[in-house]
Phi, psi and omega in degrees: 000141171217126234254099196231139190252138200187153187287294175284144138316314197282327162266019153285305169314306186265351161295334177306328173293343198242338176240129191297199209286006187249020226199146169200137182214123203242145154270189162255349195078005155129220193260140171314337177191158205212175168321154182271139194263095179203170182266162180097355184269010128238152208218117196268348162299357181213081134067019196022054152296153189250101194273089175261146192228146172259139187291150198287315159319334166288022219275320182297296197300321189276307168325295169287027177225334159318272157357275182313300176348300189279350186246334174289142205236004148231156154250119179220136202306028206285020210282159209304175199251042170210216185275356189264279223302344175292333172322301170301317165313322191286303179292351160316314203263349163283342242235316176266347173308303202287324185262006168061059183247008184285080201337167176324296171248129196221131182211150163250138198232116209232153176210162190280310167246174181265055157251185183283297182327306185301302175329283145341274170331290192326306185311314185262030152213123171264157139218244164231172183298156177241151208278337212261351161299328183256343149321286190288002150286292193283034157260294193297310167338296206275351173289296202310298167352266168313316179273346160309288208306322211266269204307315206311307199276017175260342128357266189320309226286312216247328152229095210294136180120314218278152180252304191182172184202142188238145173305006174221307200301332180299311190270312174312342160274339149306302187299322174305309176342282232260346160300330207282289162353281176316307199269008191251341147226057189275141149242146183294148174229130183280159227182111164225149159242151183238155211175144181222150196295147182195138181243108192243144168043028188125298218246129205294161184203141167251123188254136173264145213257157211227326201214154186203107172095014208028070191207119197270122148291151187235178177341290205252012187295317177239126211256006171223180169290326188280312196291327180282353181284314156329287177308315201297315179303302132357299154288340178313308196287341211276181151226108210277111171256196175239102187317304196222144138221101157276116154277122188213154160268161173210118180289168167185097183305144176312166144305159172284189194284175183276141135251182198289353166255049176227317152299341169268354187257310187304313194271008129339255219299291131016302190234350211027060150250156193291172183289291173331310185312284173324323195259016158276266218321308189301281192294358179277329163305330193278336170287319183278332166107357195283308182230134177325172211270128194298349186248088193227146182242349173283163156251353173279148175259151151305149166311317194239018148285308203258350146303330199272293169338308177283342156260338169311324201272343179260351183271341185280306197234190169272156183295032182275322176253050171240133172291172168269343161239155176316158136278110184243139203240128171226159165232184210253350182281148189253016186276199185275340234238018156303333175291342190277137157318154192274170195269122181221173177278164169278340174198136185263001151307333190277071163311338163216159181215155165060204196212164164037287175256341186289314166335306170294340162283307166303303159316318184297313169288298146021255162299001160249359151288338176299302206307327184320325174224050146271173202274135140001107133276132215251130202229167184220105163268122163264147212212099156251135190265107165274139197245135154294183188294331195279317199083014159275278234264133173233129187224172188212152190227129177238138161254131149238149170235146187260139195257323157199131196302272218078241197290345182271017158289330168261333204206140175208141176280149173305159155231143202294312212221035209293135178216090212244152171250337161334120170255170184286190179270149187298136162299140147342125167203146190250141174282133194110349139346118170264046215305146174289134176278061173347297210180167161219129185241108183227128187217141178284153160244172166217154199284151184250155187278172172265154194304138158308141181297138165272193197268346144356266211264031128287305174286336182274351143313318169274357159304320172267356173276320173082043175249149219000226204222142141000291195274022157250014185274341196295292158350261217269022173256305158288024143265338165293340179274304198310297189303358193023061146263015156200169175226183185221109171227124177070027164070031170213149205286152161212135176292130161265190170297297192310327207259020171258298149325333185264297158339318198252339192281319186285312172320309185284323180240015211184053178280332188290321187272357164257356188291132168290006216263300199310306192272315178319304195288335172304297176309338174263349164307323177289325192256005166279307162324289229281321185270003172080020158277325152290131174280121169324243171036284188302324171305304169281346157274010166260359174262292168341299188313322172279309189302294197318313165280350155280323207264012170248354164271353186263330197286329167310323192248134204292172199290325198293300189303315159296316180274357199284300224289285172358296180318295166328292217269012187252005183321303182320314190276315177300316196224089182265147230273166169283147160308317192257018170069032173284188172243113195331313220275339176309162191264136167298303194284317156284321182089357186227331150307146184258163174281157162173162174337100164234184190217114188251181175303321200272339169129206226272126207208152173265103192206147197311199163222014148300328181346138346286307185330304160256129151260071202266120151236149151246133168325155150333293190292355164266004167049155201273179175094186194324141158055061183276111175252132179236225175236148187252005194102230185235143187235098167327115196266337192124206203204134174283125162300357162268332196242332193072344153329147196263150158245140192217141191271105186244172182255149148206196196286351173240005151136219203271052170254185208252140195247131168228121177113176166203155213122169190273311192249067189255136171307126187236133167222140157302125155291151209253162160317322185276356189276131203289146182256351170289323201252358192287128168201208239244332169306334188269314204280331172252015134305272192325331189255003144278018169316153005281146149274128184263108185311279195181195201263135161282135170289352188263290174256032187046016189283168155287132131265167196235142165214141154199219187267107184262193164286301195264043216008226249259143175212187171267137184247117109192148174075054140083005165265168172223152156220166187287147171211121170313337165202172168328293197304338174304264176032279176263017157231011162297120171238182195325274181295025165254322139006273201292311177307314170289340165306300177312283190294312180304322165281001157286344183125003149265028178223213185273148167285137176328134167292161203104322171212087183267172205263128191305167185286334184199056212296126150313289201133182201273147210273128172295356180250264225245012159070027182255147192273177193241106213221163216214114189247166153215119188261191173297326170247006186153189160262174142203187190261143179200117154301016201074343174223000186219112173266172189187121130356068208277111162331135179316332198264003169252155181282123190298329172299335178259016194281081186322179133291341192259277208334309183293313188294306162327294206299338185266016202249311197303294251272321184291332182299328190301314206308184170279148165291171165267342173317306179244017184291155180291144134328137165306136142326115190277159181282148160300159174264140174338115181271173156289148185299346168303304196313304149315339168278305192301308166306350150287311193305336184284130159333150154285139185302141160269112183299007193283329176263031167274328191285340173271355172253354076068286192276339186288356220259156170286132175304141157300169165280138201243100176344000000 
């Protein structure tokens, strides 16, 4: 028998179709064992050994692959084709090496896709693990490590708030910081332009105006109302021919086939799914055989990937968009995982695979590996110039027309920020052409900061910075959302307080380990490991050397000296200089205190230095300048008239609300966002704090509704439904029928789910034994995975957001193992029948039950896990 190893159940499954009865294919469920999570587990005094535990969930899995093991007289290695899976291989063959299950011949076979032909093939060259790919896993392992394990606690210890910092996660956070920077301190410059409606032969066209006084304009040439009025005027008067018509052609060649950050940016921008999403959809295609292995840096097709295209494209279109030659594609990167093919279908006859976002996906690869080898488009741009009579004043009109689409009848890329001045097409014009003048139009503008990143133009920054690898981005963009050091609204990054503060504290004392110059060069040190130009070893001990002794020298100075030094360098953002040249650092409110820096339990605050006397604070996070409002302490509101309670406007950690009373259990409600901040007073405050508002009676089933403020804001109650309310001001103007309808449309499916059954954190995909979905609940104790008939716990050490399908499916398999067989389960308790009264004597009459076998099953309970 021979015994072949693969990550997933699901590319067990479909490989299991392709090698006969003589083959057993086991998953490991991805990798088996990691780092021990404690410190000491590399150890950079021995030669940085390393201390790996296999996860307490593979504990079933690692069994049964033992198991086979010892009956099998081959082993063989299938695991994806990049540095993880090779990873994943070596600890299978360590794991089973230490319990002395190994066959005889143990080989590894790696292929791009899950077809048969690949499949097949793999098998029949095998070869051995390569060391220097698993050399350069455990150089990164052991980097991520050394800078967890190092950084965390000097974190806890020295700036409260901060959770943690990664040797990537870090820089990739820098960089939203410092666009959040760029834009707090752009300033806009006004800015207009003029343009006139203008008509020829019919057909309408807009000419812009480009030269004025004969003096050419630019962006910003008119920088006012007076000068555009001016201008405006000017074109009114004129009488405009046509000067010029330039005509020129323009090509424009397909994109190459996707790799993986060029698939995470396209299905960005395209479909808005994160960079995680895609790369779940992607390998589950990829598993299913449908499209080649998703982690990748090539941009080339195999040679008989661009036959089988190029006949879909003569089967499609006519031979106009077939080149006459193949398209070959090379790219410049050099790390290993540069041998693979760019992400394509297995077969190009297949136009579509799955349903609903894999569907979309799929599609999405589909056409731009087709279209990579279609024919050239041929485009026709026009430029025509109109002259006043003086032959000073100009205006220009741009056209493009496509003259034969090619490869954009199938596909055209997205763009991050698209800003084109191509207009659609122009009428025919000669020069000496008079077009009729329609209308002038002179309208402001103002100049814009540049945009915050989405996760698009995040992963292709960082891409082009050549900070970690493509197939981690997915990762470590979701560590930056789980710590909420950033959050994402309308699909683009905003730095939160924590990751700004985490930011400005790693510059200032760790400036070498956020540069980007450094972590690039690190990564190429690692892909240097991976082509067998570098020694692991060495690489981390030229990091050590350094990394140790800054971080036992920040650690040596007290947290006061650490936030002193923050003060200094974040001044520019904390405290930014005046317009009228005051001094930034005065207390708004005393007038005699200076501002500065402190460090709370909750993190990092602005607060005089009169304290106690003033109390003036501000957040970290509103940063300084004009009209600095910080919190001044609680501002008496007025005296409620029913309780006589006094009510007051307070600051806390979680923003602004209203007090009626005072004492631990005095009534509190959060002011809402949407609430006018001009009109807020003691009438808005004891609204708010008499929520729940009761509406009436359902006419249908007399329960109460209720409408008020939650944690995810504002909605309708009643009888355990809810529905959603679009703003504040609903709250307190929702009446009985607009009530009842909404309710009604939420239990149809537009509103919040029934308490009882809230709407899961995440649907996985389908459990394959029982075709039901496999979804990530949050529960009372934690979250957890539930098929709908089997619940299963998700372990502490794992993150629920990094959470698989297969990962998941394990975690539901054990937990079903765990259950009573039904074999010996007790029959359900029957009601007893009434005893008799003999019966009933006697049974007083018996001894109390003895407690030593309540204290042995007690002891049978699993020890906690020690934190």
């Amino acid at each position: 028998m021979q015994l072949v190893i693969v990550e997933s159940p699901a590319k067990a499954k479909t490989i299991e179709k392709y090698l006969g009865s003589d083959y057993r294919v086991l998953a490991s469920y991805g990798h088996i064992r990691d780092l021990a999570p404690k410190d000491g587990s590399v150890d950079p005094d021995n030669d940085f050994d390393m201390v790996w535990e296999a996860y307490g969930d593979k504990t079933r899995q690692l069994k049964a692959i033992t198991d086979e093991a010892k009956k099998a007289d081959r082993l063989i290695l299938a695991t994806d084709p990049d540095r993880e899976g090779e990873a994943i291989s070596w600890h299978v063959l360590e794991v089973l090496g230490k319990r002395k299950a190994l066959p005889k011949a143990v080989e590894r076979v790696t292929f791009n896709a899950i077809t048969k032909k690949a499949v097949t093939e793999a098998m029949a060259a095998p070869r051995q693990l390569d060391d220097d790919l698993i050399d350069a896993y455990r150089a990164r392992r052991a980097l991520d490590y050394l800078v967890g394990f190092t950084l965390s606690p000097v974190l806890w210890r020295k700036l409260p708030g901060a959770k943690s910092a990664g040797r990537v996660q870090s820089v990739a956070l820098r960089l939203i910081v410092e666009r959040e920077r760029e834009i707090e301190a752009f300033t806009a410059q006004e800015y207009w332009s003029v343009s006139a409606q203008m008509e020829q032969d019919g057909q309408p066209f807009t000419a812009r105006l480009v030269r004025l006084e004969g003096e050419k304009l630019d962006k910003l040439s008119l920088g006012n109302a007076g000068a555009a009025e001016a201008a405006k005027a000017k074109v009114e008067a004129g009488h405009f021919t046509v000067e010029t018509v330039e005509t020129r052609p323009v090509k424009r060649n397909p994109p190459p086939p996707f790799t993986t950050s060029t698939l995470q940016q396209e299905a960005a921008r395209k479909l808005g799914f994160s960079a995680s999403h895609t790369m779940r959809i992607a390998q589950s295609l990829y598993e299913d055989g449908a499209i080649t292995y998703m982690r990748t840096d090539g941009v080339q097709m195999d040679g008989g990937a661009i036959q089988e295209a190029r006949k879909a494209i003569s089967e499609r279109y006519s031979g106009h968009y077939l080149p006459e030659t193949p398209r070959q594609y090379q790219t410049k990167a050099k790390n290993a995982q540069e041998a693979h093919e760019a992400i394509r279908p297995t077969d190009f006859s297949r136009d579509r695979a799955g349903s609903g976002d894999h569907a979309k996906l799929y599609d999405l690869i589909f056409k731009r590996a087709l279209a990579s080898q279609m024919a050239t488009a041929l485009l026709e741009r026009t430029t025509v110039e109109l002259v006043d009579g003086t032959g000073r004043t100009a205006l220009r009109a741009n056209g493009q027309v496509v003259k034969f689409p090619g490869f954009l009848a199938l596909y055209e890329e997205g763009l991050d920020d698209p800003d084109s001045e191509d207009g659609g097409l122009l009428p025919l014009m000669s020069k000496g052409d008079s077009p009729a003048k329609k209308s002038v139009d002179a309208v402001q503008h103002f100049t814009q900061p540049p945009p915050r990143f989405s996760e698009a133009s995040l992963v292709k920054r960082l891409e082009e910075l050549g900070i970690g690898r493509p197939s981690t981005y997915a990762s470590i963009i979701q560590v930056l959302k789980d710590r909420a050091y950033v959050r994402v609204e309308k699909n683009r990054f905003f730095a939160e307080e924590s990751g700004r503060l985490l930011t400005g504290f790693l510059e200032r004392f760790f400036e070498r380990y956020v540069a980007y110059d450094f972590t690039a060069g690190l990564e190429e040190e690692l892909d240097d490991v991976s082509g067998g130009r570098a020694e692991w070893r060495a690489v981390l001990e030229a990091f050590w050397r350094d990394f140790k002794p800054k971080t036992a020298e920040v650690m040596e100075q007290k947290p006061s000296e650490i936030t002193a030094e923050l003060d200094k360098f974040l001044e520019p953002y904390l405290f930014p200089k005046k317009a009228d040249g005051g001094d930034p650092r005065l207390c708004p409110k005393c007038g005699e205190g200076r501002l500065a820096l402190r460090g709370g339990r909750f993190g990092a605050f602005v607060a005089c230095s009169n304290y106690p006397e003033c109390k003036f604070t501000r957040r970290f996070a509103q940063g300084g300048g004009e009209g600095d409002q910080g919190d001044s302490g609680p501002e008496e509101l007025g005296t409620d008239p029913v309780t006589g309670e006094a009510v007051s406007k307070r600051s806390g950690r979680f923003g602004p609300y209203v007090q009626l009373g005072d004492g631990k259990d005095a009534k509190r409600a959060s002011i809402p966002k949407d609430v006018p901040g001009e009109d807020f007073g003691l009438e808005w405050a004891l609204k708010l704090l008499s929520l729940p508002r009761e509406i009436g009676e359902h006419p249908e089933t007399g329960k109460p509704i209720t409408a008020s403020i939650g944690r995810y804001g504002p909605y309708l109650a009643h009888d355990g439904k809810y529905a959603r309310l679009s703003g504040t001001m609903e709250v307190f103007e929702t009446g009985m029928n607009a009530a009842v309808v909404k309710l009604a449309e939420a239990a149809a499916g537009g509103g919040r789910a029934r308490r009882g059954t809230p709407e899961p954190l995440k649907v996985l995909g389908k459990n394959p034994a029982t075709d039901t979905d496999v979804k990530i609940m949050d529960g009372r104790y934690g979250a957890y995975v539930t098929d709908g008939s089997v619940n299963a716990t998700i372990p502490k050490d794992k993150n629920k957001d990094e959470l698989t399908l297969d990962e998941a499916l394990l975690l539901i398999a054990e937990r079903a193992a765990k259950a009573p067989a039904k074999k010996g389960k007790k029959a359900p308790a029957k009601k007893a029948a009434p005893k008799k009264a003999s019966e009933k004597k006697a049974a007083d009459k018996k001894p109390a039950a003895k407690k030593a076998p309540a204290k042995k099953a007690a002891a049978s309970k699993p020890a906690k896990p020690k934190p």
